[in-house]
N, C-alpha and C positions, 0 to 999 in steps of 0.2 A: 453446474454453473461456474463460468471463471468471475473472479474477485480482483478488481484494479487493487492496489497497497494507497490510491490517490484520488479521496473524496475528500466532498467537506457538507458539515450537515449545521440547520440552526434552530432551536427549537425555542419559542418566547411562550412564559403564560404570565396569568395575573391573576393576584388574589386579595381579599382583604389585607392581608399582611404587604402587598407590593408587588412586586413583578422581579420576574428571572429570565434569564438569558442563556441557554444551554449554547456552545458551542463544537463542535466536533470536526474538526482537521487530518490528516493522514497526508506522509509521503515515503514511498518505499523505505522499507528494510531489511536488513538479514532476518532479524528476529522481532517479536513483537514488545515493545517498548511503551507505556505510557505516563504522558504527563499532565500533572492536575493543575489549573489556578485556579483557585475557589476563595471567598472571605473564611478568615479563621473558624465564627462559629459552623459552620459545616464541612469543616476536616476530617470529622468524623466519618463522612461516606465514602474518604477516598477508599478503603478497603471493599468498599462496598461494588462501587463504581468499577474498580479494576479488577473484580472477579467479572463481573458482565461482562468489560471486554477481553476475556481472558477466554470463556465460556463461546462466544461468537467469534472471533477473531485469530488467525493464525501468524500473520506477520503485519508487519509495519511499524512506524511509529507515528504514535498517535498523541495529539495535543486535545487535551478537554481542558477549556474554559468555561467557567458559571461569575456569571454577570447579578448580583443582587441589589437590589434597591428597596428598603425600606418604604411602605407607604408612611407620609408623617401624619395623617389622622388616627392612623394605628394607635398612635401614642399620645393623642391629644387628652385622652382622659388624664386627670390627675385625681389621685388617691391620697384622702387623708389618714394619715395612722393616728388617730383620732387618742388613743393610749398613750403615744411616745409625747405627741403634742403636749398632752394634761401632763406628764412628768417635764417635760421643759417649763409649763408655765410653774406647775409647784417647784420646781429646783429655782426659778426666779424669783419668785416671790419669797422664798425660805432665803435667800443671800438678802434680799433685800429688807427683810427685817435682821437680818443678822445684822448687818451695819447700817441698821436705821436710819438709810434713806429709802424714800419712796421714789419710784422711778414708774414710768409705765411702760407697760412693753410696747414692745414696737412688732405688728404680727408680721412680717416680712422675716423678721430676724427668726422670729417661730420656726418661719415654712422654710427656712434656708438651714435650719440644723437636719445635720445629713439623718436620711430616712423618717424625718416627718413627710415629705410631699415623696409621692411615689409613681411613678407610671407603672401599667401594667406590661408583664413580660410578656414576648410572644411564644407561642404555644410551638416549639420548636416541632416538636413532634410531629405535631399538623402540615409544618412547614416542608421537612425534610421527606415526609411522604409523597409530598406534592412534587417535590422537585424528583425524586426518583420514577415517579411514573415520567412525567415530564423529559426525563431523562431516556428511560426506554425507547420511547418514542423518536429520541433525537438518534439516536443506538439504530434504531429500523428506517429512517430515513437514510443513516448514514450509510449502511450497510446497502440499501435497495441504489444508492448512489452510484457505491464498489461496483455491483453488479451489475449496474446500467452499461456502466465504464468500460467491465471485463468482458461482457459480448463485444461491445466493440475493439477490443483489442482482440479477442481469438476471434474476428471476422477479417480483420486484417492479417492477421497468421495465415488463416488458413489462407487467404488470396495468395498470400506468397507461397504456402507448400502447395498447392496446385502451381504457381510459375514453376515451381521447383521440379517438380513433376515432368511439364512439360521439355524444362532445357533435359533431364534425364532421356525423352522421349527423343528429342530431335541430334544430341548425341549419339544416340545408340543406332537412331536411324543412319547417320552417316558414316558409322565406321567401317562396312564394306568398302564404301567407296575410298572412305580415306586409307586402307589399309591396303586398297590395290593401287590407288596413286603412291604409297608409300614401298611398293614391290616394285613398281616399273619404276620408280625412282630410284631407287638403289642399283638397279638392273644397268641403268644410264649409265650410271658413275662408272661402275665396274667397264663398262663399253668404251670410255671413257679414255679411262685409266689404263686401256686395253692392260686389263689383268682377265686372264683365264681360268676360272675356277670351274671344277667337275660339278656337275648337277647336284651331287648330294650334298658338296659344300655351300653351292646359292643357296639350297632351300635348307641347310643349316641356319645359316646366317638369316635367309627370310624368315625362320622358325624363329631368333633370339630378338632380331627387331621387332617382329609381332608383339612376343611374352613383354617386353620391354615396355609396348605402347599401349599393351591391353588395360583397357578401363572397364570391361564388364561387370569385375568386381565392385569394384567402384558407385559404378551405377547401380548393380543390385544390393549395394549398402545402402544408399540413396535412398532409392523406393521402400526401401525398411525401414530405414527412421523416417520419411515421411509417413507413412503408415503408422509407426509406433506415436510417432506425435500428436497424429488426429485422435488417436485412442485419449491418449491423454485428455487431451480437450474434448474429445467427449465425455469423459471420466471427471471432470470438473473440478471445484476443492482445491486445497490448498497446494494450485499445483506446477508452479513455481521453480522450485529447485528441479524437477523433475526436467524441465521445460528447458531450464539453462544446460543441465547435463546433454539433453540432445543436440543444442544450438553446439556443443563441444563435440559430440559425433558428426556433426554436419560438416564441422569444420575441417574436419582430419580428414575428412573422402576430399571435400571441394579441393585441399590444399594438393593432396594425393594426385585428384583428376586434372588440376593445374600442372602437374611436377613432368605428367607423362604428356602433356601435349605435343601433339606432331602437326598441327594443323590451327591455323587461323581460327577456323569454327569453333576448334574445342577451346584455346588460350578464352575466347567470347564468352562462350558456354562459364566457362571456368570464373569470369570477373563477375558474370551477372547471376552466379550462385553465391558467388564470396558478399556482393550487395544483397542479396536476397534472406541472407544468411541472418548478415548484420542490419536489416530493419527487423527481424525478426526477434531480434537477441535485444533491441532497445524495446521493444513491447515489453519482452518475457521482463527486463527488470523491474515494472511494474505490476507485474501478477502476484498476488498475495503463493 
């Protein structure tokens, strides 16, 4: 299976504790890169987090976002330290017969000394679980995303190595003919020119224009990296670099099969491989 480098994935849930918000983003890259925004208390996972995508993921760079929200009934209980309280009233009452005023307390002022009133923590643990399956989850979306993405891009490839194919096919068909238009054409000149040359010098020189114009080669490179390409893609995976390296073979025949053009059809041939080439090559930078 091919893998775009260009998803994006979102995962929500909710729990007694609140609601979270997974995010997940990608766009090409050389190599695979990721970056976390998370609230401080769960920094913790980032190590956690970027072995998963380490584990799944070959290239790209990747943006993970987590969105947290406290529920506030979470925190609605208030807790008396019922111990700390009785030692503020006795530390009050003990100053207040020290200097023999009587005063009375004011219980606000009680529940406002730090750790008499208390809420209860949340149960991190509980929390962080939840968010890592949660996470998974956003991880398998994102990835089934890549891959929705990546058939469509190697269906669009192959569209073009079949065009590719064919200008191979309608080239090679024509080169008798253009190769005998290009003997009687030289033939002219010489007539022409009334220059006399002996038989074995014409079919010299028809011998050196041919080697000159021959693109067989050419074409039988062609049809081999079209062939080695589909392998690829049907081979699947992280396959990418692989994919650019031949889009670099492609290029060196097409420029080649350009260089030796003798004829209208092939110069044709030649621009609508060099285009076919290059929508192929703005796919591949998108293949993990």
């Amino acid at each position: 299976m091919i893998f775009s480098m260009t998803a994006y994935a979102r995962k929500e849930i909710k729990g007694d504790w609140g609601s979270a918000v997974w995010e997940i983003r990608s766009v090409n890259q050389r190599y695979l890169e990721t970056y976390f925004r998370m609230p401080e208390q769960f920094r913790g996972l980032e190590p956690v987090l970027r072995e998963r995508f380490r584990k799944r993921l070959a290239r790209g760079k990747v943006e993970c976002h987590l969105r947290f929200e406290t529920n506030p009934a979470a925190k609605s209980e208030l807790i008396i330290n019922d111990a700390l309280a009785q030692q503020v009233i006795n530390a009050a009452n003990q100053i207040s017969g020290m200097t023999g005023e009587s005063s009375r307390l004011n219980p606000f002022q009680i529940m406002n000394w730090p750790g008499v009133m208390e809420t209860p923590e949340q149960d991190l643990d509980t929390i962080n679980k939840e968010l890592l399956s949660a996470f998974d989850q956003a991880l398998t979306d994102f990835i089934e995303a890549r891959a929705s993405e990546g058939e469509n891009m190697k269906a669009l490839i192959e569209q073009r190595l079949t065009a590719i194919t064919d200008e191979v096919v309608k080239v090679r068909a024509r080169m008798p003919e253009i190769l005998e238009w290009q003997r009687e054409r030289l033939l002219n000149k010489f007539e022409e020119a009334k220059i006399e040359l002996e038989g074995a010098r014409v079919e010299q020189e028809l011998i050196l224009l041919a080697q000159k114009s021959d693109v067989a080669e050419e074409l039988d490179r062609l049809d081999s990296h079209v062939k080695e390409a589909t392998n690829i893609l049907k081979k699947g995976g992280a396959c990418g670099r692989r994919l650019d390296f031949m889009m670099q073979e492609f290029n060196r025949e097409s420029n080649t099969l350009a260089s030796k053009s003798i004829s209208t059809d092939i110069t044709a041939s030649g621009v609508e491989l060099k285009v076919l080439i290059e929508q192929m090559r703005e796919q591949i930078q998108n293949i993990e």
